[in-house]
Structures are given as structure tokens and as C-alpha cells.
C-alpha positions, 0 to 999 in steps of 0.5 A: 962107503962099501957097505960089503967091506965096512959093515959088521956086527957092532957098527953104529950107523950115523945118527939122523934127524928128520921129522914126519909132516903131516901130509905125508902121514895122511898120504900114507894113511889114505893109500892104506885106506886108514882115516888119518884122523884116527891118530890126530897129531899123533906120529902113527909108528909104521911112519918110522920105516922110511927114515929108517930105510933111508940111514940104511942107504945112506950106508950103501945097503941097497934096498932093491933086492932085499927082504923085509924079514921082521920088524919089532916096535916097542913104543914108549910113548908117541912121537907128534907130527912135525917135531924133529925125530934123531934115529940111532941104530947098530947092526946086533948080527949079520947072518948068512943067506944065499942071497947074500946077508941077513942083518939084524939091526937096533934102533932108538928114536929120541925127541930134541931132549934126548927122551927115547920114545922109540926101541926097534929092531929090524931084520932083512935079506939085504943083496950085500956078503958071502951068499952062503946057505942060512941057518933056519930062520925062527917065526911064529906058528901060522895056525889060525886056529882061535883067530878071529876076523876083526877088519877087512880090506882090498887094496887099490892098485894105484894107490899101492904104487904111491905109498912107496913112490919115494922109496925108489923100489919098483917091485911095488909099483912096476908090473914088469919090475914085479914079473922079473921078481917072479911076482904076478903083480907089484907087491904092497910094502910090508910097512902097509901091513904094521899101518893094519895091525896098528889100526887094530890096536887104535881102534880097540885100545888107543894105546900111548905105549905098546910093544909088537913084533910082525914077521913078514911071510908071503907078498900081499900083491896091490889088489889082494883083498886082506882079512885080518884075524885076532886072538885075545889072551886075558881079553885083550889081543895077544896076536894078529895075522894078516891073510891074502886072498888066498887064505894065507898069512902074508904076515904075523903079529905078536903083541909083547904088551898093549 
């Protein structure tokens, strides 16, 4: 399938079922430097991003190349690990970049009886279209200000490189892959940051339903030591921000509710 030729707003991408072991989850955990037992048999949501990378592909949108732009997750209640999962999805808009597109797509992540546990929404740069100037892309304000350090943590090289291994982009595991991406070093997947924010809200809340929106800013690199910072609007977290080593946010976080 050409996905430059047959792709555009209102296309719904063949629905996919798969499930999530539980050695997998605790693979990823482990490489985030997460306890896998904090979420029990419980499907932890940055779990949903490679499946759903994956009916992206299967449509010939590469993903060497493209930009994890934002991604929105809105659970309803949780997924369990090993039961089979039916993600739908649809392209909402496709906007000009010069480095080809932005897709805006919708998903849904239903259990066998149809129940809809999962709403989605991700954004990216994909290397795909006419490469023509952007409109300005809408974020939320990087100010720290009221934020405060909740968590902490030093990313290990090695095991950076195997949270992607299956994902089949280099540039988060090949030094000189990462160099011609103009990178100093491989770059973590920006699902490693959802797997942070999420901790976040496990740990303060262990909510069943939740709703939160991370826009993805600047590379957190396999060695960067994170600091994630919080601010609390009626006494609970209303936003997140992930910094580098350098003190700069490699990511925002809105939570819409917890």
C-alpha cells in the first residue's frame, strides 16, 4: 500500500487485535527503572504505543524518520495483561511540514466484548506528502514556575537501546545512527517519558480511570539523568514536566482529569 497515495483525513486504518504479556510489560518496566509490580496484572497505557505503531506501519507509514509529536491518553478503565486488545483508529487531520506530514490520528482500544477501555490521540512528523512550510505547531507553556521535583531518574544506556529493540529504529540504540540524526547519542522513545508520568499517577493516586496529554519538546538521550517536576491545582496534579540534564523540559504533561 502507498501510504503518500491512499492516506487522508477520514481514513480508518484496519482494526488489530494483540495482547500485552506480561513479560513484555515488565521488560519495558525494568528498562524504565519502574517496578513492574506496582501495576500488578494491570496493562500500564504507554504499553498501547507499540501496537499502535505497528497499524501505522502495516499502512506503509514508516517510522524511521518520523516525530512523535504529542500523545493523548484517556482511560476509562484498565486493560489486564494477556487478554486480547482490538485497536481502531482514523487519520482526524494531515498537515503540512517541510519534512513531509503531520498526522493527527484517533484511537479506540476495545476488550472481546467490544467495551471500550482506550480513547487515543496521536500526533507526528511522519517522512511521507508534499514537504511544505507548517502552521504553528500548539503546546503548552514550558514554564517551571510552581513546579515542584517529585521523582528522579538516570537513564542506562544499554537498557534504553532494549526498550525499543523490536521497534526497528536505530536512533534509539546505534550511536552512529543517532550522529547522522544530528543527535550526540541515541535517543530514549518518547513512550519511556508516558511510562514516568504514569508512575507519577500510580504512585500518588493508583487511579482506575485517568486522562492525560504529553507534548514530546526536545531528545532525552540513553544517559540523560530526568527530573520530573509537578504542579497541584485543588490538591491534586494538574501538569508534569519531564527536564533533561540540561534543565529543559524534554516533554509536557496535562492531566485533563485523574
Amino acid at each position: 500500500m502507498s501510504a503518500a497515495r491512499d492516506l487522508e483525513c477520514g481514513f480508518e486504518f484496519p482494526a488489530r487485535t494483540f495482547s500485552v504479556t506480561k513479560a513484555d510489560q515488565e521488560r519495558k518496566l525494568n528498562c524504565s527503572g519502574i517496578d513492574p509490580a506496582l501495576y500488578g496484572d494491570q496493562l500500564e497505557i504507554a504499553m498501547l504505543g507499540l501496537p499502535t505503531l505497528e497499524v501505522l506501519m502495516t499502512c506503509g507509514i514508516p517510522i524511521l524518520g518520523g516525530v512523535h509529536l504529542s500523545q493523548r491518553f484517556h482511560q476509562l478503565e484498565p486493560f489486564h495483561l494477556e487478554e486480547p486488545i482490538t485497536a481502531a483508529g482514523r487519520i482526524l487531520e494531515i498537515n503540512p511540514h517541510p519534512r513531509g506530514c503531520i498526522l493527527r490520528c484517533q484511537f479506540t482500544y476495545s476488550r472481546a466484548d467490544g467495551i471500550v477501555c482506550v480513547e487515543a490521540e496521536r500526533s507526528g512528523i511522519t517522512p511521507i506528502g508534499a514537504r511544505e512550510p507548517s502552521y504553528k505547531i500548539p503546546r503548552p507553556d514550558e514554564s517551571i514556575e510552581g513546579f515542584s521535583e517529585i521523582m528522579r531518574r538516570t537513564l542506562v544506556p544499554d537498557q534504553t537501546a532494549d526498550y525499543s529493540s523490536e521497534a526497528g529504529n536505530l536512533i534509539h540504540s546505534d550511536p552512529d545512527v543517532a550522529k547522522e540524526h544530528g543527535f550526540r547519542a541515541p535517543i530514549a522513545a518518547g513512550l519511556m517519558g508516558i511510562h514516568f508520568y504514569r508512575e507519577a499517577l500510580e504512585r500518588a493516586y493508583r487511579p482506575k480511570s485517568f486522562d492525560l496529554e504529553v507534548w514530546f519538546r526536545r531528545p532525552m538521550f540513553w544517559d540523560d539523568t530526568l527530573s520530573l517536576v509537578a504542579r497541584e491545582e485543588d490538591g491534586r496534579i494538574a501538569a508534569m514536566h519531564l527536564l533533561c540534564s540540561n534543565g529543559k523540559p524534554a516533554s509536557n504533561c496535562v492531566v485533563h482529569a485523574v
